[in-house]
Backbone as a printed PyTorch tensor [residue, N CA C, xyz], in Angstrom:
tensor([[[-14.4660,  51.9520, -34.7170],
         [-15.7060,  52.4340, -34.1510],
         [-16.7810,  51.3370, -34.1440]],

        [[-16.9860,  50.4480, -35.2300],
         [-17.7180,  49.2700, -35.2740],
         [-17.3500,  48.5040, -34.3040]],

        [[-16.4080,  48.4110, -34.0830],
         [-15.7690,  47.1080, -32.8310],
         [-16.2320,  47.4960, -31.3440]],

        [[-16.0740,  49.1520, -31.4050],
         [-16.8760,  49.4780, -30.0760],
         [-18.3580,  49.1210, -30.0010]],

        [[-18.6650,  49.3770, -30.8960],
         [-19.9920,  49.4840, -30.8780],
         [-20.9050,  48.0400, -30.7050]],

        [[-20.1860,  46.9960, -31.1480],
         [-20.3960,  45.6900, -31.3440],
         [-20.2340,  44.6410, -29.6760]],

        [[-18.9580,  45.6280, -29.3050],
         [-18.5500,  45.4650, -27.7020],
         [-19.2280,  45.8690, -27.0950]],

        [[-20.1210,  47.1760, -26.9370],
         [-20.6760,  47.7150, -25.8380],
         [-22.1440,  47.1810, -26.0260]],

        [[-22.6250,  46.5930, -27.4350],
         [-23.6520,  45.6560, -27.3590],
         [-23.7180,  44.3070, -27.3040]],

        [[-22.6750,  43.6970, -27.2510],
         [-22.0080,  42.3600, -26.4630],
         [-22.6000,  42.7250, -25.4490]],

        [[-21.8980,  43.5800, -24.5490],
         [-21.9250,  43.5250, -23.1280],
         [-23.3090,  44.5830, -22.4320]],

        [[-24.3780,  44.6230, -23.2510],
         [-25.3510,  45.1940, -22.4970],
         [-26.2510,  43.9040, -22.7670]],

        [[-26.0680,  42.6550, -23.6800],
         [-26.9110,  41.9490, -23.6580],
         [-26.6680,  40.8980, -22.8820]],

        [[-25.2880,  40.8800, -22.3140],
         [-24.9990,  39.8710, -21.3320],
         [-25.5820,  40.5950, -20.4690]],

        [[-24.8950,  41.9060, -20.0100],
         [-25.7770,  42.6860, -18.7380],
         [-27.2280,  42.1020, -18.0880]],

        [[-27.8030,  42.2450, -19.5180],
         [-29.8240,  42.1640, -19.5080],
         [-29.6630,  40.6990, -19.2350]],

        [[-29.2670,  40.1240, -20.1530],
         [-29.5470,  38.4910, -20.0760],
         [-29.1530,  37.9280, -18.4910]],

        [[-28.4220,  38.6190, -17.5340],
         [-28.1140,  37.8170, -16.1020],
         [-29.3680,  38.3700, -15.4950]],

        [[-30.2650,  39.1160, -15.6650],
         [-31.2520,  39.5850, -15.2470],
         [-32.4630,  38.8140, -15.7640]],

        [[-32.6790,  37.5460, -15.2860],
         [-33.9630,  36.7580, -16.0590],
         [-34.9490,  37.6130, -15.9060]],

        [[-35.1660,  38.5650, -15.1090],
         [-36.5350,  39.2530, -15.0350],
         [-36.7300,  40.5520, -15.9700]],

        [[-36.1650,  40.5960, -17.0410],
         [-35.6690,  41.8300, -17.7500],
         [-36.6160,  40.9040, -19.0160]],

        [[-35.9200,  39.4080, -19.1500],
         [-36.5960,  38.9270, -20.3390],
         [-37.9850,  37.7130, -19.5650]],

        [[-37.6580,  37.6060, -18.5370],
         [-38.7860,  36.5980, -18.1700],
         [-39.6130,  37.3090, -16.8680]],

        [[-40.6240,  36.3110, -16.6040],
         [-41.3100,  37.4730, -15.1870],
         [-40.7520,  36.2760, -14.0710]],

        [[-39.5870,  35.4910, -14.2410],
         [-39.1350,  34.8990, -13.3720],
         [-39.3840,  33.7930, -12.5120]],

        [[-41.4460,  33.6940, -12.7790],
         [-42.0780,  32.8870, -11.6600],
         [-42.0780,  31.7670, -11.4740]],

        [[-41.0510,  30.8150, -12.0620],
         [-40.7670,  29.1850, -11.6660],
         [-39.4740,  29.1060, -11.0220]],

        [[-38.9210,  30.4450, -11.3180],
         [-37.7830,  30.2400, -10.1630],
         [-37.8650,  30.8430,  -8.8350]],

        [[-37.1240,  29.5920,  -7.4830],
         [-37.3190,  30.4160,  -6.0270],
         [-36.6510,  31.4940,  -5.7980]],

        [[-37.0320,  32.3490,  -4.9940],
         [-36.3000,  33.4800,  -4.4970],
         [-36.2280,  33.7610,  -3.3650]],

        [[-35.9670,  32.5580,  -2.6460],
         [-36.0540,  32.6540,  -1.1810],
         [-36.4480,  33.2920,  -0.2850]],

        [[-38.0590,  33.6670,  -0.5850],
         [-39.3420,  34.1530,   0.0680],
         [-40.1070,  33.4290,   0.2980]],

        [[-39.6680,  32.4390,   1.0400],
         [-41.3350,  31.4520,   1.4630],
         [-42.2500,  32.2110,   2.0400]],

        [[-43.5740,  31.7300,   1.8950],
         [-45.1170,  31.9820,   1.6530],
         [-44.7390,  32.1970,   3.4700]],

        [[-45.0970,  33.2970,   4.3780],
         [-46.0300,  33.5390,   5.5900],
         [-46.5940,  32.5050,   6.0140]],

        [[-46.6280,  31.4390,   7.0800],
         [-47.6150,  30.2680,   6.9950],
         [-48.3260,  30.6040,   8.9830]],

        [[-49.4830,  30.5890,   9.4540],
         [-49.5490,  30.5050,  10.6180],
         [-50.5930,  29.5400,  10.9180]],

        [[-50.3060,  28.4470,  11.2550],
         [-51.7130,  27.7470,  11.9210],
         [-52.0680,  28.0610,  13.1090]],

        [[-53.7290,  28.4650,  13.1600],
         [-53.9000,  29.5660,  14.6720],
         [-54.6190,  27.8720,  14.8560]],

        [[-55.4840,  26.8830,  14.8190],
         [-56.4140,  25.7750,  14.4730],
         [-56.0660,  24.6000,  13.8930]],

        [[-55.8030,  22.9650,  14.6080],
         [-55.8210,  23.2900,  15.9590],
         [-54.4630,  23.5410,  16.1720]],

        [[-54.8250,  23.5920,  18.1360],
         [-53.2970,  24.4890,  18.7260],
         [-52.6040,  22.9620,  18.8020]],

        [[-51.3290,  23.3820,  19.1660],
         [-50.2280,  22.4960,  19.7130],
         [-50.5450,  21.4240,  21.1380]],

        [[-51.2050,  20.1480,  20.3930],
         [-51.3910,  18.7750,  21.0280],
         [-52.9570,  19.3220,  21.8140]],

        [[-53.7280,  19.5440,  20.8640],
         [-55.1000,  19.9630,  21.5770],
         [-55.7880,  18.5120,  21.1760]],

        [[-57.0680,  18.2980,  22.0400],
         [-57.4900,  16.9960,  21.9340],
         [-59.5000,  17.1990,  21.2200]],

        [[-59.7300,  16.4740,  20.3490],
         [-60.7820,  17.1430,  19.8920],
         [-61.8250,  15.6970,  19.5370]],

        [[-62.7890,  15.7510,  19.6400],
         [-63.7790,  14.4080,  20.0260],
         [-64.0770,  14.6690,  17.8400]],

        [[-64.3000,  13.4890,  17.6850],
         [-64.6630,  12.8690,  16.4230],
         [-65.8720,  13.5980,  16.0260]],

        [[-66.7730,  14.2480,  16.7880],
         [-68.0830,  14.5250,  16.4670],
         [-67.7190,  16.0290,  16.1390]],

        [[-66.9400,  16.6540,  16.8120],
         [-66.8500,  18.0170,  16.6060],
         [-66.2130,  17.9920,  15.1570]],

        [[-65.6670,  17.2950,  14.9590],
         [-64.4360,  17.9890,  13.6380],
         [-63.5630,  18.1180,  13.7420]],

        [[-62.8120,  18.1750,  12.7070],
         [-61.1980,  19.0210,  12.6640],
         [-61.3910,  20.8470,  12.0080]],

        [[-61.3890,  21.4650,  13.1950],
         [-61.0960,  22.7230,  12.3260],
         [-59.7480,  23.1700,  12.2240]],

        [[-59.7290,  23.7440,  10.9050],
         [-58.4600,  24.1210,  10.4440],
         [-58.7690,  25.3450,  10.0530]],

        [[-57.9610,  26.3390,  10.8450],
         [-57.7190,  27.6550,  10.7880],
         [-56.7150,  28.4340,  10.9380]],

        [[-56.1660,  28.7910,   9.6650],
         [-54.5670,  29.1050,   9.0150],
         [-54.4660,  30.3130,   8.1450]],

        [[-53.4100,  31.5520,   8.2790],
         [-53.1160,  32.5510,   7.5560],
         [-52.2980,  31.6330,   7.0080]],

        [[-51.9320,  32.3200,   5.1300],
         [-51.0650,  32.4500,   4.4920],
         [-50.5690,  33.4630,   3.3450]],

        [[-49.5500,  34.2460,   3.9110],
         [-49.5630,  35.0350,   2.7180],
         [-48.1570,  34.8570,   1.8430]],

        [[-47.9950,  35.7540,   0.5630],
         [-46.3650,  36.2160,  -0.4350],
         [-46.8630,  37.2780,  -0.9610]],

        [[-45.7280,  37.6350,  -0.9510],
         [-45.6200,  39.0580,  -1.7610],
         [-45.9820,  38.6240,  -3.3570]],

        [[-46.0230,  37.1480,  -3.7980],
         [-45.8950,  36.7290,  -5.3040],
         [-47.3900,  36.2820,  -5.2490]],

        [[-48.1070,  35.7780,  -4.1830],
         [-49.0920,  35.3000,  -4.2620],
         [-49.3190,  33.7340,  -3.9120]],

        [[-50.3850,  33.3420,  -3.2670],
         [-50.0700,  31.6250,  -2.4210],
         [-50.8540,  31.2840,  -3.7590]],

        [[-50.0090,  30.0860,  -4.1080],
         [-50.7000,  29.1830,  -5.7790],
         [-51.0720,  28.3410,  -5.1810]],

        [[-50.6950,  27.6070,  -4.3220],
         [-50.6440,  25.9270,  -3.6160],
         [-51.1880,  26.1320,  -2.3430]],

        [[-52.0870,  25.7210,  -1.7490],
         [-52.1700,  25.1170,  -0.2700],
         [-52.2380,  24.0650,   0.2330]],

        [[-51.4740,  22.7350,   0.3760],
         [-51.6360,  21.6540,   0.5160],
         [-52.5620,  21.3210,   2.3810]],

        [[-53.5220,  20.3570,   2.2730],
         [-53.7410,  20.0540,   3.5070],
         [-53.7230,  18.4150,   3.8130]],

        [[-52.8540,  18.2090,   5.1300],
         [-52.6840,  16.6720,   5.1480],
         [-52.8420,  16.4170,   6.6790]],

        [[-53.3900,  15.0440,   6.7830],
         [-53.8070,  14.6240,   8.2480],
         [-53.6550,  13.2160,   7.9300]],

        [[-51.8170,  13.1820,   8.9940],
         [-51.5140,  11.7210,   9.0810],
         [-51.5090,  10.9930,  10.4090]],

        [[-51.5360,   9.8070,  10.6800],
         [-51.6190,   9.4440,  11.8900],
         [-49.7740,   9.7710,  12.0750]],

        [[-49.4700,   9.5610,  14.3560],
         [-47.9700,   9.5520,  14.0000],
         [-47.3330,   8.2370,  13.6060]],

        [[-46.4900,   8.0840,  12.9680],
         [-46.4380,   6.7510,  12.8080],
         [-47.0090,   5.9390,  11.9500]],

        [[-47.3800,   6.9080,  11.5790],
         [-48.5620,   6.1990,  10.1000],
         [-47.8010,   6.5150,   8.6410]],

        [[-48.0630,   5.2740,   7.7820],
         [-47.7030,   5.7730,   6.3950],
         [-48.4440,   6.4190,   5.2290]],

        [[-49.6880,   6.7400,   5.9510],
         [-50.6660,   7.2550,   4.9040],
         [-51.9300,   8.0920,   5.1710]],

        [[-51.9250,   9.2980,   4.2420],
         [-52.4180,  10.4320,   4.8320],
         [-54.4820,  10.0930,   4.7620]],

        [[-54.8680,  10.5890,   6.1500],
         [-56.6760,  10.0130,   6.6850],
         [-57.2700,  11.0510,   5.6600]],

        [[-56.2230,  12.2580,   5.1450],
         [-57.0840,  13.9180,   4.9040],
         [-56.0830,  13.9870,   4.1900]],

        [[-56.1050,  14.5220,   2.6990],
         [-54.8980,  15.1700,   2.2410],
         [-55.5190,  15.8910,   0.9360]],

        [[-55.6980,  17.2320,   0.7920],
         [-56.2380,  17.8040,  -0.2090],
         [-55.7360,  18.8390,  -0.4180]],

        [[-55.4600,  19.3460,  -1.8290],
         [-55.1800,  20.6090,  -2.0930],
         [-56.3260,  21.7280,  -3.1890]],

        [[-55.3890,  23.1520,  -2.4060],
         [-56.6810,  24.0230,  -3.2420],
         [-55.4580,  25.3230,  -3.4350]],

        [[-56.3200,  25.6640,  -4.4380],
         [-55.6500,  27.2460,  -5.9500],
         [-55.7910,  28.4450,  -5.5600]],

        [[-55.8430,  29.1320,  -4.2880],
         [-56.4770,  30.5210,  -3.8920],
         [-55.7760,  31.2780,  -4.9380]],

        [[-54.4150,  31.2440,  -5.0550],
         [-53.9420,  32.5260,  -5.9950],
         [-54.6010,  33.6660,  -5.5040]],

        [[-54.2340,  33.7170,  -3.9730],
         [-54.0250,  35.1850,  -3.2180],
         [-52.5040,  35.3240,  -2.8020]],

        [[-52.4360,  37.1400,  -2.4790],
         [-51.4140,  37.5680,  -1.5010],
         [-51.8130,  36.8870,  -0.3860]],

        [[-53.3280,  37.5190,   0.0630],
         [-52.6620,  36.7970,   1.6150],
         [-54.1850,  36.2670,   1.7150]],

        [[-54.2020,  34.7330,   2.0060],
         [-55.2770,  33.7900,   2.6080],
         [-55.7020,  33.7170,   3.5540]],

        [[-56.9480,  33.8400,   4.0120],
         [-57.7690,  33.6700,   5.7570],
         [-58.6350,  32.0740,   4.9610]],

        [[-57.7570,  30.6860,   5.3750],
         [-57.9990,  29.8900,   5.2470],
         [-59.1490,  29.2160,   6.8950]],

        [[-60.1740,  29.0050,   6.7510],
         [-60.9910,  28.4070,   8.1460],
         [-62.2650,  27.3050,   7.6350]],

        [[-62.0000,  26.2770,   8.0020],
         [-62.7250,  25.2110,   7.6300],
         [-63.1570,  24.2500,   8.1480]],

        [[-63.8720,  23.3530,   8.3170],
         [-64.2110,  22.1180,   9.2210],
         [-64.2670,  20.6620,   8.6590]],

        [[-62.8880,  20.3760,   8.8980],
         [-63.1700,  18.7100,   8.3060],
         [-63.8300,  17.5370,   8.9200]],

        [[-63.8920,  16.6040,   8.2830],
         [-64.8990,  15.4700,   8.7080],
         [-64.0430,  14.7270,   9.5970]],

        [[-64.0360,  14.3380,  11.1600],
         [-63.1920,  13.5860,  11.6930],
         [-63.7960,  12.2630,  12.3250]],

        [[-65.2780,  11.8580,  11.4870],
         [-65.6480,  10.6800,  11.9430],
         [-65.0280,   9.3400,  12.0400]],

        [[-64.2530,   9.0850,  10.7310],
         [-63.5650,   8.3610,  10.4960],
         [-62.3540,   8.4350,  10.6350]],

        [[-61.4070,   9.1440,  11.7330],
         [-60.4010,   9.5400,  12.1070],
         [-60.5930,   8.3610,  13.6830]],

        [[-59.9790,   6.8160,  13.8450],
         [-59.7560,   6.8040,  14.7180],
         [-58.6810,   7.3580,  15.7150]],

        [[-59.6370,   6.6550,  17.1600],
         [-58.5670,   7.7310,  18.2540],
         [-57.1440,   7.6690,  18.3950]],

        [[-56.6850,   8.5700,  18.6190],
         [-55.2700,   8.4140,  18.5230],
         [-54.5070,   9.7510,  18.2810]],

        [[-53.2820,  10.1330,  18.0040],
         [-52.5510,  11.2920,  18.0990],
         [-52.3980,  11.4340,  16.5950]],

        [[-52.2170,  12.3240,  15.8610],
         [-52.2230,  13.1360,  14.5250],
         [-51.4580,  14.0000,  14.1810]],

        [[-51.0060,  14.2960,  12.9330],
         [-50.1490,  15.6000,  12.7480],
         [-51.2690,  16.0490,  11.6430]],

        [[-51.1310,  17.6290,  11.4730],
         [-51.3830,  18.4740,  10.1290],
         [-50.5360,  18.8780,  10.0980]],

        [[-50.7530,  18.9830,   8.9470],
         [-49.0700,  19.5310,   7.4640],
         [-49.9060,  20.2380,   6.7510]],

        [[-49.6320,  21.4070,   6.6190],
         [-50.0090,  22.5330,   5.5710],
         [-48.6080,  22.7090,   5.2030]],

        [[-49.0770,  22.9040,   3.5530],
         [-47.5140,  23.1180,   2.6420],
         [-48.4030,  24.4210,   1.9120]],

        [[-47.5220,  25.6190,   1.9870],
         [-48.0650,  27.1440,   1.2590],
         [-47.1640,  27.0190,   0.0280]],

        [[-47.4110,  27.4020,  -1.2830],
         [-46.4970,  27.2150,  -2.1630],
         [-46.6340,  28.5940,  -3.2450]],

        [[-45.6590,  29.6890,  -3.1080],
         [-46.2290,  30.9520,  -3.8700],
         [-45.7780,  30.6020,  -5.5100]],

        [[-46.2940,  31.5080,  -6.0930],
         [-45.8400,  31.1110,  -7.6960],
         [-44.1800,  30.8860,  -8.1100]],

        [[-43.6460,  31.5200,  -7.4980],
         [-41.8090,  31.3960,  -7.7230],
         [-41.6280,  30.1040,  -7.2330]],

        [[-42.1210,  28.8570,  -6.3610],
         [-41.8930,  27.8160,  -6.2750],
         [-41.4820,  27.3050,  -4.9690]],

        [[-41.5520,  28.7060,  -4.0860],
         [-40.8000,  28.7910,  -2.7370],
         [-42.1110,  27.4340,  -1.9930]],

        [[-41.8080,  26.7540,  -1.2920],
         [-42.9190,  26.2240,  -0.0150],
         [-42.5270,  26.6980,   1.0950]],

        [[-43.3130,  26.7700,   2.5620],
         [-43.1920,  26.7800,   3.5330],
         [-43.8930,  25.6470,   4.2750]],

        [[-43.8100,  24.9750,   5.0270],
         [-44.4930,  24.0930,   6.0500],
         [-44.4230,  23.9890,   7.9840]],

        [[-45.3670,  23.6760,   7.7980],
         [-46.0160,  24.3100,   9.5130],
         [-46.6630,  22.6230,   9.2290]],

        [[-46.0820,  22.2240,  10.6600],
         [-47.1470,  21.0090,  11.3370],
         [-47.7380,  21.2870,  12.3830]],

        [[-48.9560,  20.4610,  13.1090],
         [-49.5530,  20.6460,  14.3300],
         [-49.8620,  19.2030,  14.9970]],

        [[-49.0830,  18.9560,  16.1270],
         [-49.9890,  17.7110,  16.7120],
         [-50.8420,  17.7950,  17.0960]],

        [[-52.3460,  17.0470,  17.4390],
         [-53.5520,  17.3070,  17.5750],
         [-54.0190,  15.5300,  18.3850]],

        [[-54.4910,  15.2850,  18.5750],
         [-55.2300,  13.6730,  19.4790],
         [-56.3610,  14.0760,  18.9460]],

        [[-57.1610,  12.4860,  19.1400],
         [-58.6700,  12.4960,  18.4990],
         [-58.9110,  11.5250,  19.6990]],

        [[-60.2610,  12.1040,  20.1930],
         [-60.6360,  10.9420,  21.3880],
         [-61.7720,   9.7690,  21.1930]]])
């Protein structure tokens, strides 16, 4: 009767233990739910004069919550980012809209890279080509 008993609690703690979320809340591991990412701002190869700005206007949501929002503005062809900053919303879902400085952005063609990163570790990424005149 001990031997059962010793067996059937063997095997309920293996049970629990394949279940990291039974003993952990899981959130450094992915679960292949990347973060919602939409850049509405700018659109696909829009051309925008130095004086106006760069606006950047982007949903992001998870069901776990966006930890990370990375923002980057590289030339094409370039090895190094003109804009690259990140920020902590630690929301479900983000109404990200902002206006960066594009004085010092000479003319030329550009990508943005937004990287969404929810607490489980998942990223998603969305680029946009954009010209500066």
């Amino acid at each position: 009767m001990k031997f059962t008993k010793l067996l059937a609690s063997v095997v309920a703690v293996v049970s629990l233990t394949a279940c990291e979320d039974v003993f952990e809340d899981g959130s450094l591991q992915p679960d292949g739910s990347k973060p919602a990412l939409t850049i509405r701002n700018p659109t696909k190869n829009q051309k925008l004069s130095k004086s106006s700005g760069l606006r950047v206007k982007l949903t992001a949501s998870d069901k776990d919550k966006v930890k990370e929002l990375q923002v980057r503005v590289r030339a094409i062809g370039g090895d190094a980012d003109h804009i690259n900053f990140t920020t902590l919303p630690d929301k479900k879902i983000l109404e990200f809209d902002t206006v960066l400085n594009a004085i010092e952005l000479p003319q030329g063609d550009y990508t943005l890279t937004i990287n969404a990163t929810d607490y489980r570790t998942n990223v998603a990424t969305e680029e946009v080509l954009f010209s500066v005149k």
